[in-house]
C-alpha positions, 0 to 999 in steps of 0.5 A, a space after each residue: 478571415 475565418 481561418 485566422 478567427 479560428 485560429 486565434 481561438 485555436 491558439 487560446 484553448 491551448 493556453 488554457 489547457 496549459 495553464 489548467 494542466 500546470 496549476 496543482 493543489 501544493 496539499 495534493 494527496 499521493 498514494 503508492 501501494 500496500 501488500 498484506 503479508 500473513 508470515 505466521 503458520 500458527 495463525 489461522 485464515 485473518 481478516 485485515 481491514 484498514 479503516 474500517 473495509 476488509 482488504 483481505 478478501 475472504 480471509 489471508 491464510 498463512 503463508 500468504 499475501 493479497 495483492 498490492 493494492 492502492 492507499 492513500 499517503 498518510 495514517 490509515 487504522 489497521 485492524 487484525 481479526 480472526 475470520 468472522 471473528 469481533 476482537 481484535 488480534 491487532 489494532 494499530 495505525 499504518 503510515 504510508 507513502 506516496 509513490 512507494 510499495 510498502 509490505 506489512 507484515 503480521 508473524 510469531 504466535 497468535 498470543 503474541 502476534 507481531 508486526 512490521 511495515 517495510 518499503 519495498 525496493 523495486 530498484 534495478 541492481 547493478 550488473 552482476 549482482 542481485 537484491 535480496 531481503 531477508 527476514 527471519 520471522 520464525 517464532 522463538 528464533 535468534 
């Protein structure tokens, strides 16, 4: 009697942790990842914060990156300074992507800094090929 008292109960904690484990919020927020790409050797060390916390470390000098780093999907405020400094080099808003690893991008002359967001393919190509990008960032060039 005890053993199948105990096994019902057994039976029926399973169904809960399946039904608990199945149900999801349909708004649920996903992340993917983001890297800082500094492609500009015009540009001192730069200070990168993304709504409002440095994600930079002690300044992104050129040419350089961090580290691909967690972000939520969605719009996110980007903010370029020189290190230590108060005004801004850039201001714009980044929209990302869920399950992506996204590089952004900062080039040319800091009286013109530019900047761009690409996803970043990680796909496996076929046999006996390769993926290659390639982006010309050097200022006043074709």
């Amino acid at each position: 009697m005890k053993k199948s008292a105990l096994y019902l109960v057994g039976v029926m904690m399973m169904g809960l942790v399946v039904v608990a484990g199945s149900c999801s919020k349909k708004n649920d927020v996903g992340s993917g990842l983001l890297m800082i790409v500094n492609a500009s050797p015009a540009f001192g060390p730069l200070d990168v914060n993304i709504d409002s916390k440095l994600v930079s470390g002690s300044g992104l000098a050129s040419p350089g990156n961090t580290a691909y780093a967690p972000i939520l999907e969605g719009s996110h405020q980007v903010r370029v300074l020189n290190v230590g400094g108060t005004t801004n080099l850039v201001s714009l808003t980044l929209t990302t992507v869920a399950n992506a690893n996204q590089s952004l991008y900062f080039y040319d002359r800091p009286s013109s800094i530019q900047q761009f967001a690409v996803e970043d393919n990680y796909s496996t190509p076929t046999a006996g090929q390769c993926n290659i990008r390639f982006f010309n960032l050097a200022p006043s060039t074709p």
